[in-house]
N, C-alpha and C positions, 0 to 999 in steps of 0.2 A: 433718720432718727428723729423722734420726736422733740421738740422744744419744749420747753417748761419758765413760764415767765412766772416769778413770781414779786407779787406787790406785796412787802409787807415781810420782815423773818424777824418779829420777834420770838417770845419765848414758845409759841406751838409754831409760827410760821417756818422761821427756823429748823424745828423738829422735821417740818414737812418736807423743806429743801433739802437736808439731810438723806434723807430715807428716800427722795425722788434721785439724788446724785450717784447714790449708793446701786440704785437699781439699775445705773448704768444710760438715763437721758441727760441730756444737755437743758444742765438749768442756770434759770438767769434770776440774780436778785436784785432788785430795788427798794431800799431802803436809807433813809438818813444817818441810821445809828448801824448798818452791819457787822457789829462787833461778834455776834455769836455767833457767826457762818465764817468770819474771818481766815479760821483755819481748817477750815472744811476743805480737801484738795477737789477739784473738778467744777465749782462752782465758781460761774464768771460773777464777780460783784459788780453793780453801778449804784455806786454813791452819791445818792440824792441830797438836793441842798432844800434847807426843811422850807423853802416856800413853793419847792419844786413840784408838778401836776404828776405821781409818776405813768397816769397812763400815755400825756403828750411824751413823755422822755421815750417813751417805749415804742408808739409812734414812730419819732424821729430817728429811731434807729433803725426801723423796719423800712423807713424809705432813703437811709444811707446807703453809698456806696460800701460800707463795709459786713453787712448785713444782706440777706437772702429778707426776700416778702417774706410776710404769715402766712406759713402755709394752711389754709383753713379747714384739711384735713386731718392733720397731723400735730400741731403748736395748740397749746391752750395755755392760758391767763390763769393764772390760781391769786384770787386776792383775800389778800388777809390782812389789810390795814385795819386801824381803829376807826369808829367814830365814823363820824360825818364822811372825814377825807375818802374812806373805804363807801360808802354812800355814794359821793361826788362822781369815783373812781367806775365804778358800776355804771352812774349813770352815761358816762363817756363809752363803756366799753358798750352799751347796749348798741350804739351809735354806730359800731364796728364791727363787719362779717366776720367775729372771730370766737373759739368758743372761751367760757370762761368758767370755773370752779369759783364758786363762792362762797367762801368761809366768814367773813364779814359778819359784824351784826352790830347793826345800829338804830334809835328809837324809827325809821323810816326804811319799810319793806321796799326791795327794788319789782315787785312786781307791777308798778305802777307804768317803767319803763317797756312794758310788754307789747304795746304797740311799736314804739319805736323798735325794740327788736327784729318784729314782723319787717318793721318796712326794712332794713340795714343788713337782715340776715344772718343776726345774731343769736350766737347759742348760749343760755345761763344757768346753769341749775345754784341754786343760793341755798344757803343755809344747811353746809354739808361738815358738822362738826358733829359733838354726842348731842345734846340739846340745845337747840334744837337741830336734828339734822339724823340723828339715828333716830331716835323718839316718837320723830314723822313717820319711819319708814316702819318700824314696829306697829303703832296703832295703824296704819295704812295695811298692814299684814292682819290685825285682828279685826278690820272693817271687812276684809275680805273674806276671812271665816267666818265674822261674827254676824257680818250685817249691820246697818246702825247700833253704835253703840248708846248705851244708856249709863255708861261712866266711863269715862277716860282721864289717867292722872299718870302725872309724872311728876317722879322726885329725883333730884338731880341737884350733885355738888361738889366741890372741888377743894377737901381743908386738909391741915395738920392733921397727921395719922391720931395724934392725941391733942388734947386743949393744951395750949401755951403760955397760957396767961396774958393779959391786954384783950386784945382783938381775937385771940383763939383762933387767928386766920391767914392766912398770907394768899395774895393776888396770882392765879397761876396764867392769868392775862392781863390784859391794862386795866389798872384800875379804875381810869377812868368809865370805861365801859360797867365796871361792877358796879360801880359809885350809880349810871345811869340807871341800871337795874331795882335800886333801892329805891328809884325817884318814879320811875314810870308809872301810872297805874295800870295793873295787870288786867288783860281782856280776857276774859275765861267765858265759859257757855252755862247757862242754870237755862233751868227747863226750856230747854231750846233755842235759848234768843242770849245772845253776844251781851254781855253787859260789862261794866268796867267797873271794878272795885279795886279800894287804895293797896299800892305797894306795899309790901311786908304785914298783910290782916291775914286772919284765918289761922293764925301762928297755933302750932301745933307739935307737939313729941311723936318720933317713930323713933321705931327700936331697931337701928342699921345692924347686923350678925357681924361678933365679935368686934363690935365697938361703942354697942350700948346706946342710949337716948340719944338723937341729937334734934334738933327744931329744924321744922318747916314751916315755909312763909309761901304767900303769894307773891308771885313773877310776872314778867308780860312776857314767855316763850315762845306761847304756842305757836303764834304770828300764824302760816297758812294752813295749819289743820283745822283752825276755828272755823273755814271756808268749805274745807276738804272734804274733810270728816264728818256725817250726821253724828250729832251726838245730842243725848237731855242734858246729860252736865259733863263737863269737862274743864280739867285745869291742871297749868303747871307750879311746882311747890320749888323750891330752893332750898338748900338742906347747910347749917351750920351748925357748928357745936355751941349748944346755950353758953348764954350772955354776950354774944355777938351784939346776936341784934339788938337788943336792949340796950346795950351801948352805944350802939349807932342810932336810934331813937334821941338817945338822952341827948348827947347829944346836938343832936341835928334839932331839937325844940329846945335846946338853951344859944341856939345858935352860933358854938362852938367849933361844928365841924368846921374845917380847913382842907382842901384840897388838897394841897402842897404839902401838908403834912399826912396826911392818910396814905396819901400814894408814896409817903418814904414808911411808914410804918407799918405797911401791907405788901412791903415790898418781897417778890420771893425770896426767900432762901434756901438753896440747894441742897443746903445740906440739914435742912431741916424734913424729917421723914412726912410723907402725905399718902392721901390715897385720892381718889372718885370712885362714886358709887352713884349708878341709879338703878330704880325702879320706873318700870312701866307696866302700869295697869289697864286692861281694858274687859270692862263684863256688858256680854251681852244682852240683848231685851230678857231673854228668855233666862237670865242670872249665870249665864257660860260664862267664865274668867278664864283670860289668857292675862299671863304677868312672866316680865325678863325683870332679869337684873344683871348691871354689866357693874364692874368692880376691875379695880385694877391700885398698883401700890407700886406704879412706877418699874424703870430698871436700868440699865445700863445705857441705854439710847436715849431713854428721856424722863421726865415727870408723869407722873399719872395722865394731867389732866391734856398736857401736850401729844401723850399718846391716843386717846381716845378720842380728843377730837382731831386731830392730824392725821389718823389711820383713817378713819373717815374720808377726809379728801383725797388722802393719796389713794385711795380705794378707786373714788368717784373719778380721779385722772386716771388710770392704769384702764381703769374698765372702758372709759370714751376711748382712750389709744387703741384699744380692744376690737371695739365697736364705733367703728367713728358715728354710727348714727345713732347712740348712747341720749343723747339728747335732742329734741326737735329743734329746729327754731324757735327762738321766742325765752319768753326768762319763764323755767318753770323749778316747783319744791321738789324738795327729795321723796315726798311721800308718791310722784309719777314711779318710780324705779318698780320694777318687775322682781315677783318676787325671787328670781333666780338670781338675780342681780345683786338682792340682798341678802340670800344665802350667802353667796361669795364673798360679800362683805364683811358679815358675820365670820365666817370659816377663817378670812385672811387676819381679823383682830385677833381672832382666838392664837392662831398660827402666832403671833406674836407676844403672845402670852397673857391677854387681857380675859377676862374670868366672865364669859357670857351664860347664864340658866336662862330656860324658859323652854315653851315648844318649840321643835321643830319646825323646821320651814319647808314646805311641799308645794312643788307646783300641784 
């Protein structure tokens, strides 16, 4: 039986462990706070102390007497820490013949550890959530039909089913992480060439079905289709319900914003209804548009945004268990996946009830 290590169960990591325990593999969590897997029956916890490395801990247990090696066939790494730590954690893993699911995302892409990969025999695919991480594999699907594209957009976002008043918003991940998203400035492609324009510009109204206006801003998503993918123009948007951001503008130029208090005042709450919704566009030179839209309003197993991006990874582990040679050596994006690979993925969300339109997917 497969192993399943995973770094990191907050609120989608959690969801992932879940639904991997469920499925009947032997999963292991590491985490400081595992209070949400707590009562999950089958999952082994180990309770990290927050200065703890968890890939050394995880290590140390694979060369214990109480523990069997990594089997480098069968065991893979699912990490999904915040931040940096999830950074760090990658960089360690690349160092190690073992494979690893990367749900991670912080302002520094791990494709830089690609060599070291090569030399250690490390397996990585990173960035396997909905955006990025489906988004790849979609416009990777209309590069294939289309050929260079001459627009590529995504719109992608995670709020209250309706406005709330304050922030109109609550964190369906660490805020910390969203907070970086607002700071970064977003790389996107204009006539051909990578440029970098400020966080949260190009703000803009789209009309989401059956829930009316909401704003979109520029993000720094795209990370490796900027590389991937030919494209003239391309970019990813971020989707709130107006006065979000304006508020967080204000503000952040009266120099008000507070950390410590955002991340209590964005804090989820469960019981407040939500949905995700994206859009993904891509029209070819010759004006062909292919356009998905994935939608989901949550359910019994989880939160919207924990389902979408969670289904995702537990996708990309089920499928390498599959196919142990799922991935090559070396740390590569989601948009390598074959498109049979992402029918399946596609088919397996649906299966769970998340609401996918768009073309067909044909080998």
């Amino acid at each position: 039986m497969a192993r399943i290590f995973c770094l990191g169960v907050g609120l989608v990591g959690s969801y992932v462990a879940k639904l991997l325990t469920l499925a009947g593999y032997e999963v292991h969590a590491f985490d400081p706070n595992p209070h949400r897997i707590a009562n999950i029956p089958g999952i082994r916890i180990h309770k990290l102390n927050q200065n703890e490395n968890p890939v050394e801990v995880l290590s140390q247990l694979m060369n214990s007497d109480n523990y069997t090696a990594f089997d480098t066939d069968r065991d893979i790494v699912v990490n999904m820490l915040p931040g940096d730590i999830a950074h760090q954690s990658t960089s360690s893993l690349a160092k190690l013949p073992w494979k690893t699911v990367d749900l991670s995302f912080s302002a520094l892409t791990p494709d830089n550890f690609h060599k070291a990969a090569l030399k250690s025999g490390s397996s990585i695919i990173w960035d396997t959530g909905i955006a990025p991480g489906l988004s790849n594999m979609l416009l990777s699907e209309a590069h294939r039909k289309l050929g260079p594209l001459k627009i590529g957009e995504v719109r992608v976002g995670g709020n209250p089913a309706q406005p709330t008043g304050e922030w109109n918003y609550m964190a369906p991940f660490s805020p910390l992480d969203v907070i970086a998203e607002y700071t970064r400035p977003a790389r996107v492609i204009r006539d051909s060439q990578i440029v970098l324009l400020p966080p949260l510009s190009d703000r803009h109204y789209i009309r989401v079905p059956k829930k009316g206006d909401m704003e979109a801003f520029l993000t720094d998503g795209l990370r490796s289709v900027l590389h991937s993918i030919p494209s003239v123009n391309m970019s990813e948007y971020t989707l709130r319900w107006p006065g979000h951001i304006q508020k967080y503008i204000n503000e952040r130029d009266s120099g008000s914003i507070d950390i410590n208090s955002l991340t209590k005042e964005w804090e989820y709450d469960d019981q407040t209804p939500e949905f995700t919704w994206m859009e993904v566009m891509a029209e070819g030179m010759d004006g062909t548009r292919m356009t998905w839209t994935v939608e989901d309003h949550g359910g019994e197993d989880g939160h919207s945004m924990a389902r979408c991006t969670g289904l995702v990874t537990v996708c990309c582990v089920e499928e390498w268990i599959a196919d142990p040679k799922f991935i090559p050596i070396g740390i590569h994006p989601p948009e390598i996946l074959s498109t049979e690979a992402i029918s399946r993925i596609l088919n397996r969300m649906t299966e769970y009830g998340v609401v996918i339109d768009g073309p067909n997917f044909t080998p």
